[in-house]
Every structure is written in structure tokens, then in C-alpha cells.
Chimera marker file (.cmm) of the C-alpha trace (Angstrom):
<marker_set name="trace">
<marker id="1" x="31.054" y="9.067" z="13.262" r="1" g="1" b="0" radius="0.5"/>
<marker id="2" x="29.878" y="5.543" z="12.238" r="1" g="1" b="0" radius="0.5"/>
<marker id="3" x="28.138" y="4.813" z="9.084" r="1" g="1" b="0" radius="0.5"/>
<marker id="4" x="27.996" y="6.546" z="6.113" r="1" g="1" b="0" radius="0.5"/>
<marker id="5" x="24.908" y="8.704" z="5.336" r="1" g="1" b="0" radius="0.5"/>
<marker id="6" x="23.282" y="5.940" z="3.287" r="1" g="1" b="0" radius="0.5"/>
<marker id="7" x="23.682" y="3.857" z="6.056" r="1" g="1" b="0" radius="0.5"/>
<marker id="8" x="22.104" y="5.693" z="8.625" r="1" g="1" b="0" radius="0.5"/>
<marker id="9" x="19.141" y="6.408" z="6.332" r="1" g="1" b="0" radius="0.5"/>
<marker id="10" x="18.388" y="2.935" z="5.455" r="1" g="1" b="0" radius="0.5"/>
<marker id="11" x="18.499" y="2.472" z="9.144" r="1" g="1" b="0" radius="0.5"/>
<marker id="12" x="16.016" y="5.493" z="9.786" r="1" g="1" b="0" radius="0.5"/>
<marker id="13" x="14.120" y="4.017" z="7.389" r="1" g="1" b="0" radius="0.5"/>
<marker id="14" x="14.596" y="0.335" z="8.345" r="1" g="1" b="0" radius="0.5"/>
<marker id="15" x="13.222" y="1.513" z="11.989" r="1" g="1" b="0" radius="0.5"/>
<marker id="16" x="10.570" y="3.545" z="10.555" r="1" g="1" b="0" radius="0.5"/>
<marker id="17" x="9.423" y="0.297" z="8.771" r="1" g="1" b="0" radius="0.5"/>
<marker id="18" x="9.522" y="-1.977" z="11.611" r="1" g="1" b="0" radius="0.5"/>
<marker id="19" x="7.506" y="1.074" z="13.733" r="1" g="1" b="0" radius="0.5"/>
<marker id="20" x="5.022" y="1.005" z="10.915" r="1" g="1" b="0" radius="0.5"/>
<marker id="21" x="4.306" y="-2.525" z="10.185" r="1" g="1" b="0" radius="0.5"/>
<marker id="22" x="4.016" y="-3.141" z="13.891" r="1" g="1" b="0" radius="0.5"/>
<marker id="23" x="1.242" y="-0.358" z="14.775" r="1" g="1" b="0" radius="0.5"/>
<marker id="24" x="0.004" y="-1.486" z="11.908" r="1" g="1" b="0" radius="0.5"/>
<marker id="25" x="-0.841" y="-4.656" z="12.845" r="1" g="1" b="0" radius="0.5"/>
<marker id="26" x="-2.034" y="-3.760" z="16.334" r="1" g="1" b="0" radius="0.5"/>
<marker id="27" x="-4.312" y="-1.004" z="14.974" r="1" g="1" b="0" radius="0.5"/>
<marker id="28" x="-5.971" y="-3.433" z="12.910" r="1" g="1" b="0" radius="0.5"/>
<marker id="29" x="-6.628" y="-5.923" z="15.773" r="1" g="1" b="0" radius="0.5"/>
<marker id="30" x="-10.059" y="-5.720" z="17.555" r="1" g="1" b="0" radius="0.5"/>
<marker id="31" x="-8.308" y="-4.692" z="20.877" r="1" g="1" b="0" radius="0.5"/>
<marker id="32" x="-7.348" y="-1.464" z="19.300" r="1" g="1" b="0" radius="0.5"/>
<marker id="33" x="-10.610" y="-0.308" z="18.420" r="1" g="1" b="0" radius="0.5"/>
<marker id="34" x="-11.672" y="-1.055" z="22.370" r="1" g="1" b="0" radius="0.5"/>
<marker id="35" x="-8.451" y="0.677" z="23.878" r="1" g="1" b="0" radius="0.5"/>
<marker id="36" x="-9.647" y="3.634" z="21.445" r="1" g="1" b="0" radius="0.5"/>
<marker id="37" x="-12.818" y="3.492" z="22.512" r="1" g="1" b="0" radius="0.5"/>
<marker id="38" x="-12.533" y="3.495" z="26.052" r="1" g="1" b="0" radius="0.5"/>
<marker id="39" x="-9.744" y="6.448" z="25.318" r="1" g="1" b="0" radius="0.5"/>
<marker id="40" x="-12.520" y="8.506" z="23.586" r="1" g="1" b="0" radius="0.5"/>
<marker id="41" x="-14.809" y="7.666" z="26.612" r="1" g="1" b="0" radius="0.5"/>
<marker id="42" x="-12.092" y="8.814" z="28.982" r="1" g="1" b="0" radius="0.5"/>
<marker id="43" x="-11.095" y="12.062" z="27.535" r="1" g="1" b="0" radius="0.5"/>
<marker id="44" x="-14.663" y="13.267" z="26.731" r="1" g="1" b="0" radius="0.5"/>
<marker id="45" x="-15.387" y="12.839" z="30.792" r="1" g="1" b="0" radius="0.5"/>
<marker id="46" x="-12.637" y="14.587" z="31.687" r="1" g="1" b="0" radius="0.5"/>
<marker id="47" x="-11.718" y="17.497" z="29.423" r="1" g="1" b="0" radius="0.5"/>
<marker id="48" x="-13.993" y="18.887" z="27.176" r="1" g="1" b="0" radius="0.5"/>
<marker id="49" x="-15.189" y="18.062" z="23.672" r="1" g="1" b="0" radius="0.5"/>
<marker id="50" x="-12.497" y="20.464" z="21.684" r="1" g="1" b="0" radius="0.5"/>
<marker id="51" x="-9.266" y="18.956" z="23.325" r="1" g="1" b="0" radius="0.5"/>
<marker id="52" x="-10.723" y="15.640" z="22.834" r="1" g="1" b="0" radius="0.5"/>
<marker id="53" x="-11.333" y="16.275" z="19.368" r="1" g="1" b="0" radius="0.5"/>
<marker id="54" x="-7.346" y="18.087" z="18.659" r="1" g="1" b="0" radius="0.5"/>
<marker id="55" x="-6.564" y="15.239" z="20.196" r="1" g="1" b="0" radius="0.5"/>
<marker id="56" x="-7.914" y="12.905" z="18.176" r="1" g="1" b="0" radius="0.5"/>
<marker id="57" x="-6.971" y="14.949" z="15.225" r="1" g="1" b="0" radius="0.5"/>
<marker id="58" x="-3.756" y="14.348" z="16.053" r="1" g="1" b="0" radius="0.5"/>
<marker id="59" x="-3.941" y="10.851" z="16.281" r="1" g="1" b="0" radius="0.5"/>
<marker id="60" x="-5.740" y="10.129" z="12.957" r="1" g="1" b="0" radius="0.5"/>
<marker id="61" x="-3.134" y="12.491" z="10.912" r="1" g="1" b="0" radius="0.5"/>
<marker id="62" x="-0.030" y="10.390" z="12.030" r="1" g="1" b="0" radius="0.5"/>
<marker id="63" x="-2.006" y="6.922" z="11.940" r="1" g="1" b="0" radius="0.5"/>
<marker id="64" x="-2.883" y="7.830" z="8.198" r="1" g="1" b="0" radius="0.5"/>
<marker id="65" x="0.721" y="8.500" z="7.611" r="1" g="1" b="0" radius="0.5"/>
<marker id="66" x="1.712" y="5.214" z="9.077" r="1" g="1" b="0" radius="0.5"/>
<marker id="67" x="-0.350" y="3.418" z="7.287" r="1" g="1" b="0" radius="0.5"/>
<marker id="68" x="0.237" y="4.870" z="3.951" r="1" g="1" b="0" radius="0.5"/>
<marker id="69" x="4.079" y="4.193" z="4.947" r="1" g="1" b="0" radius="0.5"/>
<marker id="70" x="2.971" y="0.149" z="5.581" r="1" g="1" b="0" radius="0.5"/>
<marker id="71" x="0.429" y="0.307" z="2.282" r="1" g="1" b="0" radius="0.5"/>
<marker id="72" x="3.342" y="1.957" z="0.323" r="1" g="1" b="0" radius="0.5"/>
<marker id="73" x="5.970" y="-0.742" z="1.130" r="1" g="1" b="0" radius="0.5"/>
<marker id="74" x="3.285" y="-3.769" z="1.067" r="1" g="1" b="0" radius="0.5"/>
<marker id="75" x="2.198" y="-2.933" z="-2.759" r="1" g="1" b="0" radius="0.5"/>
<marker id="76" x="6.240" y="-1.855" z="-3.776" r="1" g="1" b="0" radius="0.5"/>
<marker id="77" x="6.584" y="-5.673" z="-2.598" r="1" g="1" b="0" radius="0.5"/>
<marker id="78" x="3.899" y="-6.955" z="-4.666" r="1" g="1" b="0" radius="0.5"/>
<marker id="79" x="4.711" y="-5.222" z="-8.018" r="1" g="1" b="0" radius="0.5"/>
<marker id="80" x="8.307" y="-6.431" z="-7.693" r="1" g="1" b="0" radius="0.5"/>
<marker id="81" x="6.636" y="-9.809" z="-6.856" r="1" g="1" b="0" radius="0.5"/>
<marker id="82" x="4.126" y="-9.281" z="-9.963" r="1" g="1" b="0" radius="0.5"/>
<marker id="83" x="7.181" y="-7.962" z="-12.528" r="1" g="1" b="0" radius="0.5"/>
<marker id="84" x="9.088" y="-11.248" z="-12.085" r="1" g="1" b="0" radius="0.5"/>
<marker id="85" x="6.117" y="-13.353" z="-12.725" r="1" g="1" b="0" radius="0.5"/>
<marker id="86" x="5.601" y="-11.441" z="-16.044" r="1" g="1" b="0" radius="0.5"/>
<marker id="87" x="9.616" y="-11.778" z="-16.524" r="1" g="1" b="0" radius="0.5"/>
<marker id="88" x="9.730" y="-15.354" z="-16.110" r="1" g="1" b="0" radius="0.5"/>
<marker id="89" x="6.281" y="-15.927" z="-18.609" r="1" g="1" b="0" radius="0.5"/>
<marker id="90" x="7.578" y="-16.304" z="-22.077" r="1" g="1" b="0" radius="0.5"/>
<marker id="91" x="3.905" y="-15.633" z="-23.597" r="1" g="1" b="0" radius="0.5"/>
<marker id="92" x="3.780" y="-12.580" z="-21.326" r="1" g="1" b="0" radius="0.5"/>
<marker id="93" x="3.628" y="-9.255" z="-23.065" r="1" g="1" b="0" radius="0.5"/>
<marker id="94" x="6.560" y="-7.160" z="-21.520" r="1" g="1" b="0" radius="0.5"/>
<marker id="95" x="4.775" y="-3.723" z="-21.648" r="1" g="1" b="0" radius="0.5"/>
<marker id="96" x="2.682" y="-4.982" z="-18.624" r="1" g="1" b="0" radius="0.5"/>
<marker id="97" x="6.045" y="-4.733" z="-16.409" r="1" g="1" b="0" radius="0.5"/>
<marker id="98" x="5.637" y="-1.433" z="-14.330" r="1" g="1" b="0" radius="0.5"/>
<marker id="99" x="2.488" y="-0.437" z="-15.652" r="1" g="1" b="0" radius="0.5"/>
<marker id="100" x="1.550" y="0.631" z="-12.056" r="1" g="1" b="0" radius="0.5"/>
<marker id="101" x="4.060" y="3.875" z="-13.069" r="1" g="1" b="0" radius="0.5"/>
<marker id="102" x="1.797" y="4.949" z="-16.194" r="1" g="1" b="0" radius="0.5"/>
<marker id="103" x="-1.068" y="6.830" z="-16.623" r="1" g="1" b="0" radius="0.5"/>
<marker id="104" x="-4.657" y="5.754" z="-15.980" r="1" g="1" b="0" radius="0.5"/>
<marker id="105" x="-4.813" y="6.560" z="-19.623" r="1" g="1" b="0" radius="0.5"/>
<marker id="106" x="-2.173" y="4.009" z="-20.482" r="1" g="1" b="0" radius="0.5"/>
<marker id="107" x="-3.135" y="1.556" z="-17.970" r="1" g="1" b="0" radius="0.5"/>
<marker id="108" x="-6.738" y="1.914" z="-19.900" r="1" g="1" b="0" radius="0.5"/>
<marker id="109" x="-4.961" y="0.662" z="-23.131" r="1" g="1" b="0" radius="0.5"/>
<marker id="110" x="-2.912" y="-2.330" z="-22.075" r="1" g="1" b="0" radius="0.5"/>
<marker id="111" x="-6.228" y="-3.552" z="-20.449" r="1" g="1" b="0" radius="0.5"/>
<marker id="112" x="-8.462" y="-2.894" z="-23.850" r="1" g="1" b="0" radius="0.5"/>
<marker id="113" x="-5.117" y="-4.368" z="-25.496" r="1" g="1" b="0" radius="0.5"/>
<marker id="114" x="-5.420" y="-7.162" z="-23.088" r="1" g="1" b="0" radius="0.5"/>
<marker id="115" x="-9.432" y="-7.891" z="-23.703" r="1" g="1" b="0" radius="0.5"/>
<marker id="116" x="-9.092" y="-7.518" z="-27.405" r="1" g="1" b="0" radius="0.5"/>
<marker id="117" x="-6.326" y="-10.851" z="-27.217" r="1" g="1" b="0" radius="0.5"/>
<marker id="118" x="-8.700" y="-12.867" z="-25.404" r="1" g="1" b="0" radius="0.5"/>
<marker id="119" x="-11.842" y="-12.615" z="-27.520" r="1" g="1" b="0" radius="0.5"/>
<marker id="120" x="-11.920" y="-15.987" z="-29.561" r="1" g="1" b="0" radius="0.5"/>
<marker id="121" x="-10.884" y="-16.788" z="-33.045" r="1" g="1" b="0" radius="0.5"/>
<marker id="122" x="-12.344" y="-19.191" z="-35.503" r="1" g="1" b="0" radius="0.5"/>
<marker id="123" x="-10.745" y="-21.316" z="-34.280" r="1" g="1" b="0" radius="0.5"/>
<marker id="124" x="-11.886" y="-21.468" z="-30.621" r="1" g="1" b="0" radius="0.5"/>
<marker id="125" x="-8.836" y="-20.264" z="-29.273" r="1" g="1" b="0" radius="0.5"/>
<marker id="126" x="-8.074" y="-16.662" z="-27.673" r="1" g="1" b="0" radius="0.5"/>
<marker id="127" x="-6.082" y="-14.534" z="-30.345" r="1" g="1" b="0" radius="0.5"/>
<marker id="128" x="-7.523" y="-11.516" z="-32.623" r="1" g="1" b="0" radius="0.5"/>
<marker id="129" x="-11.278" y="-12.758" z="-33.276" r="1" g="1" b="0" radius="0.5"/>
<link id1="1" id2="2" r="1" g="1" b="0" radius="0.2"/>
<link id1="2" id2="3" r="1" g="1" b="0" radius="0.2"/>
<link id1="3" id2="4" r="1" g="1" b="0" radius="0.2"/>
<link id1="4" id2="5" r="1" g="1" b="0" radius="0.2"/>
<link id1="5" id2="6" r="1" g="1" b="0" radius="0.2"/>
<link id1="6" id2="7" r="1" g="1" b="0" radius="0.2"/>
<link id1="7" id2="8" r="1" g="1" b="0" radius="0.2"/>
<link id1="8" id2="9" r="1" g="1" b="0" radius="0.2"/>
<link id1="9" id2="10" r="1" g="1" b="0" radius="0.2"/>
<link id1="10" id2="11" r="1" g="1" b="0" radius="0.2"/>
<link id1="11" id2="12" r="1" g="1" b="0" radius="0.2"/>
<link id1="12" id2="13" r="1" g="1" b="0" radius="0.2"/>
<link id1="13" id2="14" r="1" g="1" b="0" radius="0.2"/>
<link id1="14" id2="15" r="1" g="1" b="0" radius="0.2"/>
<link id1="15" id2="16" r="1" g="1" b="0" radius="0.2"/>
<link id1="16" id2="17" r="1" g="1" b="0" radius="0.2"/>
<link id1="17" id2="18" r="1" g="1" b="0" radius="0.2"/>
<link id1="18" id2="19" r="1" g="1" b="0" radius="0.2"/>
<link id1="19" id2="20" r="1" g="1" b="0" radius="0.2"/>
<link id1="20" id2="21" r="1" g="1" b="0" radius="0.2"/>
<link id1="21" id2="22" r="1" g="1" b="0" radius="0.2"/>
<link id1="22" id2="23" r="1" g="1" b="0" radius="0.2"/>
<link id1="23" id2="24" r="1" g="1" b="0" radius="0.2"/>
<link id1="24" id2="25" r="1" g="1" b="0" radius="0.2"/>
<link id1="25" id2="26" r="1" g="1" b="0" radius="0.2"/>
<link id1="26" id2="27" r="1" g="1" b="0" radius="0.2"/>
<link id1="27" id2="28" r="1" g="1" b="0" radius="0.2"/>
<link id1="28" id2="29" r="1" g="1" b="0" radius="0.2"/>
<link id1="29" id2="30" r="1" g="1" b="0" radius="0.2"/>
<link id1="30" id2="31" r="1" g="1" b="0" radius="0.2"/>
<link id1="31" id2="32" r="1" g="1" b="0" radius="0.2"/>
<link id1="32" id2="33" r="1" g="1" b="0" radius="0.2"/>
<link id1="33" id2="34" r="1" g="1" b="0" radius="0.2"/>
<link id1="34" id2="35" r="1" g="1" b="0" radius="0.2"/>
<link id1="35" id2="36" r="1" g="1" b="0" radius="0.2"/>
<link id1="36" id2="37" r="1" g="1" b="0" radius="0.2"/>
<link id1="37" id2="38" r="1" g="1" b="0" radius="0.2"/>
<link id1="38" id2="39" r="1" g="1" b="0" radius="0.2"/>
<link id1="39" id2="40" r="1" g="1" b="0" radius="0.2"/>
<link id1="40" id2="41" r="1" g="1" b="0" radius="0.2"/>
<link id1="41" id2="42" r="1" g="1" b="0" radius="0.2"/>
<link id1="42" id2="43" r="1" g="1" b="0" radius="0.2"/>
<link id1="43" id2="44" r="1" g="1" b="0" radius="0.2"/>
<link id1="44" id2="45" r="1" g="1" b="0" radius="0.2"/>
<link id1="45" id2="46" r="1" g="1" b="0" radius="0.2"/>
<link id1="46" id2="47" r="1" g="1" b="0" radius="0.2"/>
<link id1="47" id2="48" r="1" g="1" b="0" radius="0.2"/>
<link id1="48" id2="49" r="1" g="1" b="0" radius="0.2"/>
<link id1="49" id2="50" r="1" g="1" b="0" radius="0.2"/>
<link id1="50" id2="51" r="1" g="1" b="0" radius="0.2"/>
<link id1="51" id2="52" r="1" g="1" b="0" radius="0.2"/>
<link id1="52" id2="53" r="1" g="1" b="0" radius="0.2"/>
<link id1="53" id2="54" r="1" g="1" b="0" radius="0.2"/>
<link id1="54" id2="55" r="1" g="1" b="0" radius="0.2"/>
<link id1="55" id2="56" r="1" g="1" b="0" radius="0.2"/>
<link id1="56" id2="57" r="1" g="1" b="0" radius="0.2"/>
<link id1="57" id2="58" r="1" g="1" b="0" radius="0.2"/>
<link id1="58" id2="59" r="1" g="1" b="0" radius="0.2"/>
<link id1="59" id2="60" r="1" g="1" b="0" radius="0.2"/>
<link id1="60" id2="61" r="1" g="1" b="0" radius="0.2"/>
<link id1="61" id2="62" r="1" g="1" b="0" radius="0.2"/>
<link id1="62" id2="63" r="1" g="1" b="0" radius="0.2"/>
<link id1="63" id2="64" r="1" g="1" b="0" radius="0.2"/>
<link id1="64" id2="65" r="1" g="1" b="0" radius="0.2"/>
<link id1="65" id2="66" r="1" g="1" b="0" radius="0.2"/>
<link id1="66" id2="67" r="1" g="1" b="0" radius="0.2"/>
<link id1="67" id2="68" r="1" g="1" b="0" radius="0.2"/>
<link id1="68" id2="69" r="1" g="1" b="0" radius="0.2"/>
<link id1="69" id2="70" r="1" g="1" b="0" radius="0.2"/>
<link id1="70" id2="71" r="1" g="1" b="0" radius="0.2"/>
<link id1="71" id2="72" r="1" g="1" b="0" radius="0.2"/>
<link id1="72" id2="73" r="1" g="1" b="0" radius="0.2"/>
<link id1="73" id2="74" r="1" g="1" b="0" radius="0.2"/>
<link id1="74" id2="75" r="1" g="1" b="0" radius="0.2"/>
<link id1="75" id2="76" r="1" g="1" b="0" radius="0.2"/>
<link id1="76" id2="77" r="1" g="1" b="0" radius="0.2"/>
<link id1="77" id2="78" r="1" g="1" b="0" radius="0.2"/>
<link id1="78" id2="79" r="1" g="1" b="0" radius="0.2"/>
<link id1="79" id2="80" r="1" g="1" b="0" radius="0.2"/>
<link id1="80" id2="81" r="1" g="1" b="0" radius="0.2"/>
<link id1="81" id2="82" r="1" g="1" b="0" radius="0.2"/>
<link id1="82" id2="83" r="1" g="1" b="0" radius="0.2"/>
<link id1="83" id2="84" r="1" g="1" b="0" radius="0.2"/>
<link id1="84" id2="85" r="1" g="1" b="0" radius="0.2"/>
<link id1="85" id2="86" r="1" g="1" b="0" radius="0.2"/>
<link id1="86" id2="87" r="1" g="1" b="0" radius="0.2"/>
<link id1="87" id2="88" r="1" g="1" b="0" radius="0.2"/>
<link id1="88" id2="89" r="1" g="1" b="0" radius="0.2"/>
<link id1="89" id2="90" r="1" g="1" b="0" radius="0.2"/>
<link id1="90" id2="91" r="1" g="1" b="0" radius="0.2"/>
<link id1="91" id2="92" r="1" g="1" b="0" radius="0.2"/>
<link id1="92" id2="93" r="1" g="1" b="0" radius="0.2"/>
<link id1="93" id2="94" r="1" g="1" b="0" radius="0.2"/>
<link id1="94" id2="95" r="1" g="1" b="0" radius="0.2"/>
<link id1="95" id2="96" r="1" g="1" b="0" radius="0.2"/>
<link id1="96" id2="97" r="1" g="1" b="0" radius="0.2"/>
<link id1="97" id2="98" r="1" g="1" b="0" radius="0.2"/>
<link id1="98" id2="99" r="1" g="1" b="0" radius="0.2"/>
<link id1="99" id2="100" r="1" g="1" b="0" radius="0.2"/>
<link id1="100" id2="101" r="1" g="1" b="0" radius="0.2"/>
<link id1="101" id2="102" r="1" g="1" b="0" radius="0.2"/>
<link id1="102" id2="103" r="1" g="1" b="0" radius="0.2"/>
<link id1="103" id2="104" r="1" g="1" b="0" radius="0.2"/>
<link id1="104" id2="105" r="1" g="1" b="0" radius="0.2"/>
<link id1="105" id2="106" r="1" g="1" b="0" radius="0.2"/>
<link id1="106" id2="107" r="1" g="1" b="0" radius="0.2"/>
<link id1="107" id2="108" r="1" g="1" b="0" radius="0.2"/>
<link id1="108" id2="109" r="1" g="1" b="0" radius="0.2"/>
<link id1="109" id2="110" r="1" g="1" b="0" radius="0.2"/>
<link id1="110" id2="111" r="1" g="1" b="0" radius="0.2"/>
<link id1="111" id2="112" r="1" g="1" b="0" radius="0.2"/>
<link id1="112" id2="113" r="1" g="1" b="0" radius="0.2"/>
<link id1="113" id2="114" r="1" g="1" b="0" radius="0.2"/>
<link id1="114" id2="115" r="1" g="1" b="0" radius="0.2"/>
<link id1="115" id2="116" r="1" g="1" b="0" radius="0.2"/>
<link id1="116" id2="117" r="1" g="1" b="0" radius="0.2"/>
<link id1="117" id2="118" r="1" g="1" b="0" radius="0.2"/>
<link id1="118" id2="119" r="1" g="1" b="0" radius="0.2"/>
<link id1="119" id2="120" r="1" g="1" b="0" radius="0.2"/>
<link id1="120" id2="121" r="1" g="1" b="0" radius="0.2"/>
<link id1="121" id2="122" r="1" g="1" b="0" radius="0.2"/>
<link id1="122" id2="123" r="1" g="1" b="0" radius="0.2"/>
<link id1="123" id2="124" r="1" g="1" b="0" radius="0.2"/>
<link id1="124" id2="125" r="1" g="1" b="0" radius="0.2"/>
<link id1="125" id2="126" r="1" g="1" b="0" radius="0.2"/>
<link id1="126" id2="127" r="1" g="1" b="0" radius="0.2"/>
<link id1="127" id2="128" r="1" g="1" b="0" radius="0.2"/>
<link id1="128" id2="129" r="1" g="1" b="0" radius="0.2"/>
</marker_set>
């Protein structure tokens, strides 16, 4: 056996990915929607409305899931992008890193935090009024 079980996972998933971000970006194109609707056209001529409609059933449930995969990795990408920005400003408040993890309660805070430093003080300047 070759590999060790991380290895063929990340590979699995390294597959999956590539899968994903390519039907992803053909789905999107304008030639997908007329391939699907000339598919639609063709099954509801010849079989009847239910199979057509399992069939697109099926379709939709494991495009959904593909795209959530591709959504999933694209916005993993740009919080890690996002959290080394916020590293690398010194004036940057370091609660901010990861807040996509926190409640929307949380989240609510650091915003109204957030707000409340950029009203302007006396002096003209953001700070705390």
C-alpha cells in the first residue's frame, strides 16, 4: 500500500477540489444553462414529467453540494487572506482575526465596537467622540 492515510485523503480531497472548481466554473458559464435547457426540453418529450423531475432532483442536490464545496474553500481562502492583512496592520485591533468563527452576537459587537472608533473627536479625527 502506498501513502499513508493522510495522504490519500488530501488526495481525495485534492481531486474532489479540482472536480468542484471545474463544474463550477462551467455551470456558471452561459453554455450550461443552454445544455440544461435543451436537457429539460429533451427529457420532458420523451419520458414523462415525474422522471424528468427525480431527475432533475438529482441533479440540483449534488450541484448544491458542489458548490457549497467550491464556496467553502473560496471564502476559507479569503479569511486566511483577510487575517494576514489584519496581522501585518499595526493599528489593527487583533480581536477582528477569525471573527467569521463567532457568533452573530459577537460579530454584532466588534462592528458597534468598530462604528463607535470612527465617530469624530474634537479634534476632527476618528477616536471616542
Amino acid at each position: 500500500m502506498t501513502g499513508t492515510k493522510h495522504e490519500r485523503q488530501q488526495g481525495v480531497d485534492g481531486v474532489f477540489s479540482a472536480f468542484a472548481s471545474s463544474v463550477a466554473k462551467w455551470i456558471g458559464s452561459h453554455w450550461a444553462f443552454v445544455v440544461a435547457a435543451v436537457l429539460v426540453i429533451v427529457g420532458l418529450l420523451t419520458t414523462d414529467v415525474e422522471e424528468t423531475n427525480l431527475v432533475i432532483s438529482i441533479v440540483t442536490l449534488l450541484m448544491v453540494l458542489v458548490l457549497q464545496n467550491t464556496q467553502n474553500r473560496d471564502s476559507a481562502a479569503l479569511h486566511l487572506k483577510l487575517d494576514e492583512v489584519v496581522r501585518a496592520e499595526p493599528e489593527a485591533r487583533d480581536e477582528i482575526r477569525g471573527a467569521e468563527s463567532r457568533s452573530a452576537r459577537e460579530i454584532g459587537e466588534l462592528t458597534r465596537e468598530d462604528s463607535d472608533s470612527l465617530v469624530p473627536s474634537s479634534d476632527g479625527r476618528p477616536g471616542d467622540g
